[in-house]
C-alpha positions in Angstrom: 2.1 8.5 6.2 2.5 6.9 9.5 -1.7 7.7 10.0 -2.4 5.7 6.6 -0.2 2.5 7.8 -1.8 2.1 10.7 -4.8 2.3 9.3 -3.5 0.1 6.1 -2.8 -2.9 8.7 -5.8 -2.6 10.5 -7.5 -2.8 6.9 -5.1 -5.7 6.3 -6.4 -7.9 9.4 -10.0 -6.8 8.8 -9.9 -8.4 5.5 -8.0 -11.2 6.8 -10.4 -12.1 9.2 -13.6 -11.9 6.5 -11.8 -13.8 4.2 -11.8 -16.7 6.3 -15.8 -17.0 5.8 -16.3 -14.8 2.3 -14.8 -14.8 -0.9 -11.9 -12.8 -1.5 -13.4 -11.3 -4.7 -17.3 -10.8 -2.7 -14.6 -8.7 0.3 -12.8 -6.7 -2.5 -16.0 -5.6 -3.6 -17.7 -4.4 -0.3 -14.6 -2.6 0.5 -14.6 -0.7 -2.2 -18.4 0.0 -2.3 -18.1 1.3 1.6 -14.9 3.4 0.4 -17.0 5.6 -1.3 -18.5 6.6 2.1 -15.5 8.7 3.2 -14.4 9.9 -0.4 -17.6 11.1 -0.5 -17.6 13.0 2.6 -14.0 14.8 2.1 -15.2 15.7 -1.9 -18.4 17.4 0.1 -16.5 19.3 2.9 -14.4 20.4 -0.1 -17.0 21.4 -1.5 -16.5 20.5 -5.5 -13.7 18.3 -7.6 -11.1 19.6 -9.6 -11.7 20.2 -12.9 -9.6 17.7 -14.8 -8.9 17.9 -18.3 -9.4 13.9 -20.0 -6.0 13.5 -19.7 -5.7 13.9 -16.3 -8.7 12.0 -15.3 -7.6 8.8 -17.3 -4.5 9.3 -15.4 -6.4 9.2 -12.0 -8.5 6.1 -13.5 -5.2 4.1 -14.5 -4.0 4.8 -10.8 -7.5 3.6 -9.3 -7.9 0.8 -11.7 -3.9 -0.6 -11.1 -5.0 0.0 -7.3 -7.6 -2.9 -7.7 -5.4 -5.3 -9.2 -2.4 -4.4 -6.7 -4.8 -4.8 -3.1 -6.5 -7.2 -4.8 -3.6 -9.4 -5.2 -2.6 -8.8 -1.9 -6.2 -9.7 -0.1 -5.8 -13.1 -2.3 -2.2 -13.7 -0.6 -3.6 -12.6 3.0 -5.3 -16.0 3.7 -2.1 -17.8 2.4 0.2 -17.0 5.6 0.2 -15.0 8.8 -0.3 -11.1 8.7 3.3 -10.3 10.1 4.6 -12.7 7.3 2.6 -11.4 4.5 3.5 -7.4 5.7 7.0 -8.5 6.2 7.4 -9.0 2.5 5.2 -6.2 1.3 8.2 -4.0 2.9 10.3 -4.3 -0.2 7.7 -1.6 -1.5 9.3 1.2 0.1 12.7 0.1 -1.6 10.9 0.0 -5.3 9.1 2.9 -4.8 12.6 4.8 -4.0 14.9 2.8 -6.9 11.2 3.9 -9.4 11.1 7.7 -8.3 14.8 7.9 -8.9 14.1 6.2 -12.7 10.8 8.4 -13.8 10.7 11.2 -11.3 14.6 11.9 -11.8 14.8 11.8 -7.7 18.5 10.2 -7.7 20.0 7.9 -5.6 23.9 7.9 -5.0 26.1 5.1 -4.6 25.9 4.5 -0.8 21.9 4.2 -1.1 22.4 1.9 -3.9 24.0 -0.3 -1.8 21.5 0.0 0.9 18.6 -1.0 -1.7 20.9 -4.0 -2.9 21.1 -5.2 0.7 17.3 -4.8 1.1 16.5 -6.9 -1.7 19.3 -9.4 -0.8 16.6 -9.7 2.7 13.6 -9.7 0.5 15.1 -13.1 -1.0 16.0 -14.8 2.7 12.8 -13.3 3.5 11.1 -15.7 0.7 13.5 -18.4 -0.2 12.5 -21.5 -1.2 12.1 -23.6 1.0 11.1 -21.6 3.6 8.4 -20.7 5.8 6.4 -18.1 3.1 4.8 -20.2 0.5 6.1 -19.6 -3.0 2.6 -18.8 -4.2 2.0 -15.9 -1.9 5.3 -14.7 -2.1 4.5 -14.4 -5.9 1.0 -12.3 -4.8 2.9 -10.0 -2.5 6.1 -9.1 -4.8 3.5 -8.6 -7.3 1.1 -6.6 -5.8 4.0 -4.6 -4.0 5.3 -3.5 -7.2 2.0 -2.6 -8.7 1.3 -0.5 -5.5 5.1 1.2 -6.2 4.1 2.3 -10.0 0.5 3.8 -8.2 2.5 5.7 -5.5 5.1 7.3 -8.0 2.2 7.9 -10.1 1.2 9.9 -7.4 3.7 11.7 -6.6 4.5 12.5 -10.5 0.4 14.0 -11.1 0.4 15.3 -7.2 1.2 18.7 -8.4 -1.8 18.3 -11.0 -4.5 16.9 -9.2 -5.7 18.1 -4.9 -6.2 15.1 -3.0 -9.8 15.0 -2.1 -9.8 14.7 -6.4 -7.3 12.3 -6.8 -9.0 9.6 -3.9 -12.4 9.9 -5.4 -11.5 9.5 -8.7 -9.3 6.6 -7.5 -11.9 5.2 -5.2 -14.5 5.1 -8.3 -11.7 3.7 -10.9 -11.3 1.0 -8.1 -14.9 0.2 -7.6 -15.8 -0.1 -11.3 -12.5 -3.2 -11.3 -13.7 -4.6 -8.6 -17.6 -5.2 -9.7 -16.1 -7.3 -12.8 -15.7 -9.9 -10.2 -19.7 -9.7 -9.3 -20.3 -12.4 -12.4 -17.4 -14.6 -10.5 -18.3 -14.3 -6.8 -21.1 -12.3 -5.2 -22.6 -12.5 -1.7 -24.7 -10.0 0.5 -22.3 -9.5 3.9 -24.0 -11.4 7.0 -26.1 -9.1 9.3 -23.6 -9.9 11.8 -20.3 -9.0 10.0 -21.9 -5.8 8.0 -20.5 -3.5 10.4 -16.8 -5.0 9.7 -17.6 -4.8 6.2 -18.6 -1.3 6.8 -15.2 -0.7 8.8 -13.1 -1.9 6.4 -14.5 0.4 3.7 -14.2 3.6 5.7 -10.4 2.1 6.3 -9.5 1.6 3.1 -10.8 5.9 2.0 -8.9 7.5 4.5 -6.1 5.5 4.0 -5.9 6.0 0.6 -6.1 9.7 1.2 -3.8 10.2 3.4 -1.6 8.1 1.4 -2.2 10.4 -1.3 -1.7 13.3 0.5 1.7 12.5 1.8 3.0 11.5 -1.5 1.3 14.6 -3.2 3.4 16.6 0.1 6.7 15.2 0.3 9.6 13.3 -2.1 9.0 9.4 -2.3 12.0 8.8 -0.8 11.6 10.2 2.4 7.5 9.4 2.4 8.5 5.6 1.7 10.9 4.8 4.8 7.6 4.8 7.2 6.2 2.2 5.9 8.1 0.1 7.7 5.5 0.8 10.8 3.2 -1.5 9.2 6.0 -4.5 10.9 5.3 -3.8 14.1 1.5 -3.2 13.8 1.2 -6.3 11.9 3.0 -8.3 14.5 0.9 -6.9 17.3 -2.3 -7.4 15.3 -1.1 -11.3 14.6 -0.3 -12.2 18.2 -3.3 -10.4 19.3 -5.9 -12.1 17.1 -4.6 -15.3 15.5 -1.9 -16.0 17.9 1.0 -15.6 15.0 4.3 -15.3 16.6 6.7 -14.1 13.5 9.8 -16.5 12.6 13.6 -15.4 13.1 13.9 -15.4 9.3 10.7 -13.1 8.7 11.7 -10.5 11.7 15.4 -10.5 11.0 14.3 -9.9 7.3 12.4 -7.4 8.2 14.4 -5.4 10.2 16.8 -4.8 7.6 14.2 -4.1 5.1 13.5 -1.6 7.8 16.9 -0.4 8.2 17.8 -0.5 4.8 15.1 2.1 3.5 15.9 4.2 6.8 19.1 4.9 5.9 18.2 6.2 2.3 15.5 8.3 4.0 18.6 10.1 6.1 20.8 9.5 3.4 18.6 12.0 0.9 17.5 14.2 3.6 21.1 15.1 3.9 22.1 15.5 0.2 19.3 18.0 -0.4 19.9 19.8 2.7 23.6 20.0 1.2 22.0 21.1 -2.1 20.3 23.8 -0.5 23.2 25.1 1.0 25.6 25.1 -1.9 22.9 26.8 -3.9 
């Protein structure tokens, strides 16, 4: 998990950066088409897919296709405020992804943790106020893609038993693909010779991020995968100063570190309950 969000937030101010001279919709698509490259690669070191009956691979192609919509949402908010901002709010998507897997998978929360999510969402809302820094129109685009991207990774855990990984992220990375050329009609432009190679970068990005993704979710509870997430703050604050100069407000950090905080303490919190568990059974 901690190997996909770093790679996540490098993807993050990769497409930042083309954004500011393509389309959003033209670098959605070229992402995706360069995914393929490392999908690809992992299905032929595998050596075959899974076998997946229909229901199962419209399952996969739901996940891919609500994929598109959710980092597509989130590439449209990206040129809208400064990385650190805009990853500062997507970290109320390890709090939904825990309060989700506790209402479809059945993995519980108890009342201290409850607590803990209320507080978290309580920062999510300084974090975004009106009248704040954060502009009301990307704060829409984050909270919304952040909660698509919480249905896909609880989907993921729920059909991880089902489907290997290798599977799962090509299936995903073609579902995705086939969204993102309905776009082509809207927007379409060949990459620059001199920014191909980014375009190139950020596609191998987004495949092995998405697999590793999948493969921690497919290894481990969400509610203990979800907490390191909250690595993607730091990166994105590094990656901000570093390239645009972005130095993140007291409102957005301070948020943020309870977001952090908040989702940590659940992680321990459940990692103690089932250890219980174990030893009463």
């Amino acid at each position: 998990m901690l190997i996909a969000v770093g790679l996540w937030t490098g993807h993050d101010a990769a497409s930042k950066w083309l954004t500011a001279v393509y389309p959003v919709l033209v670098v959605l698509f070229w992402r995706n088409v360069f995914a393929l490259i490392p999908a690809g690669f992992l299905v032929l070191r595998a050596g075959r897919l899974q076998p997946l009956p229909p229901r199962l691979r419209l399952v996969c192609w739901l996940r891919g296709m609500g994929g598109a919509f959710a980092y597509g949402t989130f590439v449209f908010a990206l040129p809208l405020m400064p990385l650190a901002d805009t990853i500062a709010v997507g970290q109320v998507g390890p709090i939904m992804i825990i309060v989700l897997s506790g209402w479809l998978l059945k993995e519980r929360l108890d009342r201290a943790s409850w607590i803990a999510v209320i507080i978290a969402f309580a920062a999510t809302l300084y974090i975004v106020r009106p009248g704040g820094e954060i502009p009301l129109l990307g704060a829409a685009l984050l909270l919304g893609a952040t909660t698509l991207y919480a249905f896909m990774m609880v989907l993921t855990r729920y059909i991880g038993g089902q489907v290997d990984g290798v599977t799962l992220n090509w299936h995903t990375s073609c579902a995705t693909l086939a969204t993102m050329t309905l776009g082509i009609p809207i927007a379409f432009a060949w990459p620059a010779p001199g920014d191909l190679l980014l375009f190139v970068l950020v596609g191998l990005i987004t495949g092995l991020a998405n697999f590793f993704m999948i493969q921690a979710f497919r290894l481990a509870p969400a509610p203990t995968v979800a907490p390191f997430e909250y690595s993607a703050v730091l990166w994105a604050m590094l990656l901000g100063l570093l390239i645009w100069g972005d130095v993140p407000s007291c409102s957005v950090t301070g948020g943020a570190a309870v977001l952090a905080a908040s989702g940590i303490f659940i992680m321990r919190r459940e990692s103690l309950i089932r250890k219980r568990s174990r030893t009463t059974v």
